[in-house]
C-alpha positions as CSV (number, residue, x, y, z in Angstrom):
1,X,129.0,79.5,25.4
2,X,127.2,77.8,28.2
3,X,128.8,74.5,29.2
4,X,126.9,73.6,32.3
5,X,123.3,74.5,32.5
6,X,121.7,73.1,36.1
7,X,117.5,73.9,35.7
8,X,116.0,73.9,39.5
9,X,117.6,70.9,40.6
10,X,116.3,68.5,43.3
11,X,117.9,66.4,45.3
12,X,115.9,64.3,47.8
13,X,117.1,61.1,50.1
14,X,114.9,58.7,52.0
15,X,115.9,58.1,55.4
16,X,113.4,55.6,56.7
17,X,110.2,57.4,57.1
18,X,112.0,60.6,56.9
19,X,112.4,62.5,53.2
20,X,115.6,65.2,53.5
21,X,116.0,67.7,50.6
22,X,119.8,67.9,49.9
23,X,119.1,70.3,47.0
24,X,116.0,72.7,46.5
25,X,115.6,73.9,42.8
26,X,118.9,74.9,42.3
27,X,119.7,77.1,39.1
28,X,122.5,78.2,37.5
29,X,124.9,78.1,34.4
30,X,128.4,77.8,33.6
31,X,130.6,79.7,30.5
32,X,133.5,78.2,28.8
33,X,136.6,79.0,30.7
34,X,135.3,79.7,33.6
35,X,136.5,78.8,37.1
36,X,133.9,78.6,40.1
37,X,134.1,77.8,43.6
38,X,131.5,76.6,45.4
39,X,131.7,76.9,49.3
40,X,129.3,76.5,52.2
41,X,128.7,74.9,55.6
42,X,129.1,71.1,56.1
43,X,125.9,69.6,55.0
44,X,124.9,72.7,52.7
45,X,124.6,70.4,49.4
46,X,128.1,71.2,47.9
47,X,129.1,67.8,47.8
48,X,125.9,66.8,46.4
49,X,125.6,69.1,43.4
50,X,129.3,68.0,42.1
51,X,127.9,64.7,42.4
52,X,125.0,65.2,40.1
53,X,126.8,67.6,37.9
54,X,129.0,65.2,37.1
55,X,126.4,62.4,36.5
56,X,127.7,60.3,39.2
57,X,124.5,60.4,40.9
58,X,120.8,61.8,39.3
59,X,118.5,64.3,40.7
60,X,114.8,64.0,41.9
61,X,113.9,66.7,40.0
62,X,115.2,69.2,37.3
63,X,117.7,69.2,34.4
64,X,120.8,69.2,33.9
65,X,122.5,69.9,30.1
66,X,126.0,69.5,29.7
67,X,127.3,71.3,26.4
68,X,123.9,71.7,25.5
69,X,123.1,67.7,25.6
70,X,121.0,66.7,28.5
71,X,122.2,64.2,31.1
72,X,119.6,63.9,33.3
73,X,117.7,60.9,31.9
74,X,120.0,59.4,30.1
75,X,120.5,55.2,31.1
76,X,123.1,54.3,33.2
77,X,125.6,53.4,30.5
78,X,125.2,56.3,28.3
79,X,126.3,58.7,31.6
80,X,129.0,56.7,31.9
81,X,130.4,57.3,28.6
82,X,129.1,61.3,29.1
83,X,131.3,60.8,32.3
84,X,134.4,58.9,30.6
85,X,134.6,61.7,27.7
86,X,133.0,64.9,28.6
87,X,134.2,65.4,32.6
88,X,137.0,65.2,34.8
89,X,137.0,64.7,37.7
90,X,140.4,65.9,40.6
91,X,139.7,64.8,44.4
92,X,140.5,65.5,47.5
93,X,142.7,62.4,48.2
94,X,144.2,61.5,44.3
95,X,142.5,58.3,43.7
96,X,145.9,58.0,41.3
97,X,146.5,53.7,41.1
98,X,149.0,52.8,43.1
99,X,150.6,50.0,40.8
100,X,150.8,52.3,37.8
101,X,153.2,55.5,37.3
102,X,152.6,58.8,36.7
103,X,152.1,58.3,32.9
104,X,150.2,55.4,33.4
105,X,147.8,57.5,35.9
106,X,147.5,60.1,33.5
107,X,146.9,57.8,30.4
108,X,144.0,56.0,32.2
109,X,140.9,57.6,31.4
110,X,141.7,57.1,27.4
111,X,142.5,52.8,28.6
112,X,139.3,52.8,29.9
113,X,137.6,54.4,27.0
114,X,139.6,51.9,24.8
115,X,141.3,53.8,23.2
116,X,145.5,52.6,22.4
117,X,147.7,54.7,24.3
118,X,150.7,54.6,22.0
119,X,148.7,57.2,19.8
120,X,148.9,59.6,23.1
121,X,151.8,59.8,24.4
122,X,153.0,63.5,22.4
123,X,149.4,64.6,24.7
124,X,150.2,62.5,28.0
125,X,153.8,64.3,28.2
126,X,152.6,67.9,27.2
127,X,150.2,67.2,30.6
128,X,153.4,66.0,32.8
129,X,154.6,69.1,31.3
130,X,152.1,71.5,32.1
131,X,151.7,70.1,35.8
132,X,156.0,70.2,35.8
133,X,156.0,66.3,36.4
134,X,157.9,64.8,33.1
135,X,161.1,64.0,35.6
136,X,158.5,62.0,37.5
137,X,156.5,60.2,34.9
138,X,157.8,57.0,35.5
139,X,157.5,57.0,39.2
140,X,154.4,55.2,41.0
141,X,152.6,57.5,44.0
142,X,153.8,56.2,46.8
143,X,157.4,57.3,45.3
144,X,155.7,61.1,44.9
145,X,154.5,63.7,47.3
146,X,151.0,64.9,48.4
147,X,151.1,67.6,46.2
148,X,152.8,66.1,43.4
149,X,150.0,63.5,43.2
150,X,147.1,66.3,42.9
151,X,149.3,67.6,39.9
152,X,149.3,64.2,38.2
153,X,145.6,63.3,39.1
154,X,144.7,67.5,37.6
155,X,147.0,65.7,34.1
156,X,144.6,62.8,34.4
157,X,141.7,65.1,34.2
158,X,142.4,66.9,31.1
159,X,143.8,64.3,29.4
160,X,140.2,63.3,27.7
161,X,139.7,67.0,26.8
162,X,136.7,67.1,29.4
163,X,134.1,70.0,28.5
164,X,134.3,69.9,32.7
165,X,136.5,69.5,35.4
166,X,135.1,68.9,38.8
167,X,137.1,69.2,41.8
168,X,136.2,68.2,45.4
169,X,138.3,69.8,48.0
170,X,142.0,69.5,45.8
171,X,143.7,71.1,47.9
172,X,142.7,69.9,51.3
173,X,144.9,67.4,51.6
174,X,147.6,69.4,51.0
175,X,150.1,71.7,53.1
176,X,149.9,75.6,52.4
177,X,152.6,75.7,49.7
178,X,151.5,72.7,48.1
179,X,147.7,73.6,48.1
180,X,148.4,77.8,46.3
181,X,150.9,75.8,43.8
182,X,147.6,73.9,42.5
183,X,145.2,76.6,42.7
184,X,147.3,78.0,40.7
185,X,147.6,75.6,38.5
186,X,143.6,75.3,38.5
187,X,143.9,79.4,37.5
188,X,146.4,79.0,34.3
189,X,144.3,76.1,33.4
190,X,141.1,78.3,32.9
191,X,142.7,81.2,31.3
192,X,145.2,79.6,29.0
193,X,143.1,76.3,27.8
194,X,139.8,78.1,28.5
195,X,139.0,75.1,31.2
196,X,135.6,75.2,32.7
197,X,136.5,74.1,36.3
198,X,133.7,74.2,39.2
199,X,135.4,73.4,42.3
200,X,134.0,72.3,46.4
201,X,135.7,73.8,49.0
202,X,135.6,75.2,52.4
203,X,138.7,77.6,52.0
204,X,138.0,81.0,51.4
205,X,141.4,81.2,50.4
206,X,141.2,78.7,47.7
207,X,137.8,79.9,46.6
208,X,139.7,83.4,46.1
209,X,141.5,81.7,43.1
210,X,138.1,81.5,40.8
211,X,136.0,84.0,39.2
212,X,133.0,83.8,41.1
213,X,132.0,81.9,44.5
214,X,128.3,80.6,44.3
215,X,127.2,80.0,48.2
216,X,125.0,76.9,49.1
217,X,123.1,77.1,52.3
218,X,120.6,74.8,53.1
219,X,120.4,73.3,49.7
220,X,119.8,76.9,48.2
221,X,122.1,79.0,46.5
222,X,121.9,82.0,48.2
223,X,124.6,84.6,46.9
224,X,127.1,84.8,43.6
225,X,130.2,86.8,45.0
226,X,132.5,88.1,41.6
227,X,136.3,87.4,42.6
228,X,138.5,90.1,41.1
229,X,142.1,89.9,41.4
230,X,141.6,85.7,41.1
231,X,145.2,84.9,43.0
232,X,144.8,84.6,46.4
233,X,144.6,88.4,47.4
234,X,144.0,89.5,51.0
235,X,140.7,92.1,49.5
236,X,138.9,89.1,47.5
237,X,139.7,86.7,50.4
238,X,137.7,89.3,53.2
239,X,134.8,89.5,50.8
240,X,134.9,85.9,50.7
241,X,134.6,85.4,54.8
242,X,132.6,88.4,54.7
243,X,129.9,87.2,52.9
244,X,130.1,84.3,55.1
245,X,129.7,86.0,58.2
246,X,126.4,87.7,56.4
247,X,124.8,84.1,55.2
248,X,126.2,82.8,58.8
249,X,127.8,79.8,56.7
Protein backbone atom coordinates (compact mmCIF):
# COMPACT_ATOMS: atom_id res chain seq x y z
CA UNK A 1 0.00 0.00 0.00
CA UNK A 2 1.36 3.32 -1.09
CA UNK A 3 1.33 5.86 1.73
CA UNK A 4 3.27 8.79 0.20
CA UNK A 5 2.90 9.38 -3.45
CA UNK A 6 5.16 12.75 -4.49
CA UNK A 7 4.09 13.40 -8.58
CA UNK A 8 7.09 15.73 -10.19
CA UNK A 9 7.18 18.12 -7.47
CA UNK A 10 8.33 21.73 -7.76
CA UNK A 11 9.68 23.85 -5.52
CA UNK A 12 10.59 27.39 -6.60
CA UNK A 13 11.64 30.64 -4.25
CA UNK A 14 11.73 34.30 -5.33
CA UNK A 15 14.78 36.01 -4.41
CA UNK A 16 14.32 39.46 -5.61
CA UNK A 17 14.64 39.40 -9.26
CA UNK A 18 16.14 36.00 -9.10
CA UNK A 19 13.72 32.65 -9.24
CA UNK A 20 15.87 29.52 -7.60
CA UNK A 21 14.39 25.94 -8.16
CA UNK A 22 14.74 24.10 -4.72
CA UNK A 23 12.98 21.03 -6.26
CA UNK A 24 12.76 19.95 -10.07
CA UNK A 25 9.90 17.44 -10.71
CA UNK A 26 10.66 15.20 -8.15
CA UNK A 27 8.91 11.63 -8.13
CA UNK A 28 8.58 9.05 -6.02
CA UNK A 29 6.45 6.77 -3.64
CA UNK A 30 6.39 5.42 -0.32
CA UNK A 31 4.94 1.66 1.01
CA UNK A 32 3.58 1.01 4.33
CA UNK A 33 6.33 0.14 6.68
CA UNK A 34 8.84 1.45 5.07
CA UNK A 35 11.92 3.36 6.32
CA UNK A 36 13.81 5.79 3.96
CA UNK A 37 16.60 8.04 4.28
CA UNK A 38 17.13 10.82 2.32
CA UNK A 39 20.74 12.26 2.15
CA UNK A 40 22.56 14.77 -0.03
CA UNK A 41 24.77 17.88 -0.07
CA UNK A 42 23.82 21.07 1.90
CA UNK A 43 21.44 22.86 -0.28
CA UNK A 44 20.42 19.70 -2.38
CA UNK A 45 16.50 20.18 -1.48
CA UNK A 46 16.36 17.53 1.40
CA UNK A 47 15.16 19.92 3.80
CA UNK A 48 12.69 21.19 1.48
CA UNK A 49 10.91 18.03 0.30
CA UNK A 50 10.27 16.96 4.24
CA UNK A 51 8.82 20.36 4.34
CA UNK A 52 6.36 19.85 1.61
CA UNK A 53 5.80 16.22 2.39
CA UNK A 54 4.66 17.05 5.41
CA UNK A 55 2.32 19.92 4.34
CA UNK A 56 4.23 22.48 6.20
CA UNK A 57 4.99 24.32 3.17
CA UNK A 58 3.18 23.75 -0.65
CA UNK A 59 4.87 23.16 -3.92
CA UNK A 60 4.92 25.25 -7.14
CA UNK A 61 4.13 22.60 -9.01
CA UNK A 62 3.06 18.80 -8.70
CA UNK A 63 1.10 16.57 -6.36
CA UNK A 64 1.40 15.25 -3.53
CA UNK A 65 -1.25 12.33 -2.01
CA UNK A 66 -0.92 11.18 1.28
CA UNK A 67 -2.76 7.75 1.82
CA UNK A 68 -4.24 8.24 -1.28
CA UNK A 69 -5.99 11.73 -0.34
CA UNK A 70 -4.37 14.67 -1.99
CA UNK A 71 -2.75 17.47 0.09
CA UNK A 72 -1.55 19.67 -2.34
CA UNK A 73 -4.47 22.11 -2.66
CA UNK A 74 -6.05 21.64 0.20
CA UNK A 75 -6.73 25.42 2.39
CA UNK A 76 -4.62 26.13 4.97
CA UNK A 77 -6.73 24.76 7.82
CA UNK A 78 -7.67 21.52 6.29
CA UNK A 79 -3.49 20.66 6.11
CA UNK A 80 -3.36 21.52 9.34
CA UNK A 81 -5.75 19.02 10.56
CA UNK A 82 -4.03 16.47 7.64
CA UNK A 83 -0.82 17.51 9.63
CA UNK A 84 -2.29 17.24 13.34
CA UNK A 85 -3.70 13.55 12.49
CA UNK A 86 -1.97 11.89 9.64
CA UNK A 87 1.98 12.98 10.29
CA UNK A 88 4.54 13.17 12.78
CA UNK A 89 6.93 14.84 12.84
CA UNK A 90 10.79 14.06 15.17
CA UNK A 91 13.52 16.94 14.80
CA UNK A 92 16.78 17.52 15.11
CA UNK A 93 16.71 19.54 18.39
CA UNK A 94 13.26 17.96 20.28
CA UNK A 95 10.97 20.90 20.22
CA UNK A 96 9.62 18.80 23.51
CA UNK A 97 7.88 22.01 25.96
CA UNK A 98 9.88 22.81 28.46
CA UNK A 99 7.10 23.42 31.23
CA UNK A 100 5.38 20.10 30.57
CA UNK A 101 6.86 16.44 31.40
CA UNK A 102 7.47 13.60 29.46
CA UNK A 103 3.80 12.43 29.39
CA UNK A 104 2.63 15.77 28.97
CA UNK A 105 5.08 16.04 25.74
CA UNK A 106 3.91 12.91 24.55
CA UNK A 107 0.10 13.61 25.10
CA UNK A 108 0.30 16.93 23.16
CA UNK A 109 -0.58 16.30 19.71
CA UNK A 110 -4.04 14.57 20.85
CA UNK A 111 -4.50 18.36 23.37
CA UNK A 112 -4.21 20.07 20.48
CA UNK A 113 -6.48 18.06 18.40
CA UNK A 114 -8.97 18.37 21.40
CA UNK A 115 -9.26 15.45 22.20
CA UNK A 116 -9.31 14.52 26.54
CA UNK A 117 -6.25 12.93 27.46
CA UNK A 118 -7.66 10.91 30.40
CA UNK A 119 -9.08 8.45 27.61
CA UNK A 120 -5.15 7.98 26.50
CA UNK A 121 -3.15 7.43 28.99
CA UNK A 122 -3.23 3.07 28.61
CA UNK A 123 -1.60 4.44 24.80
CA UNK A 124 0.69 7.43 26.15
CA UNK A 125 2.50 4.80 28.64
CA UNK A 126 2.71 1.83 26.15
CA UNK A 127 4.86 4.82 24.00
CA UNK A 128 7.12 5.76 27.35
CA UNK A 129 7.30 2.04 27.21
CA UNK A 130 8.34 1.42 23.84
CA UNK A 131 11.01 4.36 23.91
CA UNK A 132 12.05 2.74 27.70
CA UNK A 133 11.02 6.22 29.41
CA UNK A 134 8.00 5.26 31.90
CA UNK A 135 10.67 5.86 34.95
CA UNK A 136 10.91 9.30 33.43
CA UNK A 137 7.45 10.25 32.51
CA UNK A 138 6.98 12.67 35.02
CA UNK A 139 10.21 14.53 34.50
CA UNK A 140 10.30 17.89 32.43
CA UNK A 141 13.42 18.10 29.59
CA UNK A 142 15.66 20.02 31.16
CA UNK A 143 15.66 17.13 33.97
CA UNK A 144 16.37 14.46 30.80
CA UNK A 145 19.28 13.95 28.46
CA UNK A 146 19.84 14.71 24.78
CA UNK A 147 19.06 11.49 23.81
CA UNK A 148 16.33 10.77 26.22
CA UNK A 149 14.44 13.77 24.78
CA UNK A 150 14.60 12.41 20.99
CA UNK A 151 13.01 9.14 22.60
CA UNK A 152 10.19 11.16 24.12
CA UNK A 153 9.67 13.62 21.13
CA UNK A 154 9.83 9.78 18.61
CA UNK A 155 6.58 8.87 21.62
CA UNK A 156 5.08 12.22 20.67
CA UNK A 157 5.11 11.25 17.07
CA UNK A 158 3.29 8.11 17.15
CA UNK A 159 1.10 8.96 19.62
CA UNK A 160 -1.69 10.20 16.81
CA UNK A 161 -1.10 6.96 14.91
CA UNK A 162 0.44 9.14 11.97
CA UNK A 163 0.22 7.39 8.49
CA UNK A 164 3.91 9.26 8.46
CA UNK A 165 6.64 10.09 10.42
CA UNK A 166 9.09 12.62 9.22
CA UNK A 167 12.36 13.09 10.74
CA UNK A 168 14.88 15.88 10.19
CA UNK A 169 18.41 15.07 11.20
CA UNK A 170 17.24 12.95 14.78
CA UNK A 171 20.08 12.04 15.59
CA UNK A 172 22.44 14.94 14.94
CA UNK A 173 22.26 16.34 18.01
CA UNK A 174 23.16 13.53 19.63
CA UNK A 175 26.49 11.66 20.81
CA UNK A 176 27.43 8.33 18.97
CA UNK A 177 25.76 5.95 21.52
CA UNK A 178 22.84 8.09 21.90
CA UNK A 179 22.31 8.67 18.07
CA UNK A 180 22.53 4.23 17.00
CA UNK A 181 20.11 3.77 20.28
CA UNK A 182 17.44 5.85 18.14
CA UNK A 183 18.07 4.59 14.88
CA UNK A 184 17.40 1.80 16.22
CA UNK A 185 14.58 2.60 17.68
CA UNK A 186 13.44 4.31 14.15
CA UNK A 187 14.33 0.46 12.77
CA UNK A 188 11.88 -1.62 15.40
CA UNK A 189 9.44 1.00 14.80
CA UNK A 190 9.10 0.16 11.01
CA UNK A 191 9.25 -3.46 11.25
CA UNK A 192 7.19 -4.13 14.37
CA UNK A 193 4.31 -1.30 13.92
CA UNK A 194 4.77 -1.24 10.14
CA UNK A 195 5.83 2.67 10.56
CA UNK A 196 6.34 4.49 7.35
CA UNK A 197 9.29 6.76 8.46
CA UNK A 198 11.23 9.02 5.68
CA UNK A 199 14.09 10.57 7.40
CA UNK A 200 16.89 13.80 6.33
CA UNK A 201 20.28 13.19 7.13
CA UNK A 202 23.76 13.73 6.23
CA UNK A 203 25.07 10.46 7.99
CA UNK A 204 25.78 7.64 5.98
CA UNK A 205 25.78 5.85 9.08
CA UNK A 206 22.39 6.72 10.05
CA UNK A 207 21.08 6.40 6.49
CA UNK A 208 22.49 2.65 6.81
CA UNK A 209 19.59 2.04 9.35
CA UNK A 210 16.65 2.37 6.46
CA UNK A 211 15.71 0.27 3.59
CA UNK A 212 16.54 2.43 0.83
CA UNK A 213 18.53 5.86 0.58
CA UNK A 214 17.00 8.21 -2.16
CA UNK A 215 19.90 10.84 -3.18
CA UNK A 216 18.94 14.61 -3.84
CA UNK A 217 21.42 16.59 -5.81
CA UNK A 218 20.59 19.71 -7.11
CA UNK A 219 16.87 19.40 -6.51
CA UNK A 220 16.91 16.00 -8.46
CA UNK A 221 16.80 12.70 -7.26
CA UNK A 222 19.40 11.08 -8.79
CA UNK A 223 19.89 7.47 -7.42
CA UNK A 224 17.78 4.81 -5.02
CA UNK A 225 20.50 2.77 -3.21
CA UNK A 226 18.65 -0.68 -1.51
CA UNK A 227 20.12 -0.97 2.17
CA UNK A 228 20.41 -4.70 3.06
CA UNK A 229 21.52 -5.59 6.39
CA UNK A 230 19.37 -2.20 7.75
CA UNK A 231 21.65 -1.95 11.31
CA UNK A 232 24.44 -0.02 10.88
CA UNK A 233 26.81 -2.57 8.96
CA UNK A 234 30.24 -1.54 7.78
CA UNK A 235 29.20 -3.12 3.76
CA UNK A 236 25.75 -1.04 3.59
CA UNK A 237 27.57 2.00 5.11
CA UNK A 238 30.62 1.89 2.08
CA UNK A 239 27.88 1.60 -0.50
CA UNK A 240 26.33 4.50 1.11
CA UNK A 241 29.73 6.87 0.81
CA UNK A 242 30.38 5.15 -2.24
CA UNK A 243 27.58 6.26 -4.07
CA UNK A 244 28.42 9.54 -2.74
CA UNK A 245 31.77 9.73 -3.99
CA UNK A 246 29.97 8.73 -7.65
CA UNK A 247 27.12 11.62 -7.43
CA UNK A 248 30.20 13.87 -5.87
CA UNK A 249 27.54 14.71 -2.98
Amino acid sequence: MTVLEANSVTKQYSMGEVIVTALHEVSFNVVKGEFVAVMGPSGSGKSTLLHLLGGLDEPTSGEIALAGHPITHLSDDEVTVVRRRKVGFIFQFYNLVPTLTAAENVALPLLIDGQRIEKHQEKIDSLLAMVGLVERRDHKPDQMSGGQQQRVAIARAFVNDPEIVLADEPTGNLDSQSGTAILELLRQSAEALRQTIVMVTHDPRAASYADRVVFLKDGRIVQNLPIQAKSGESEDIRNIMRVMRELEL
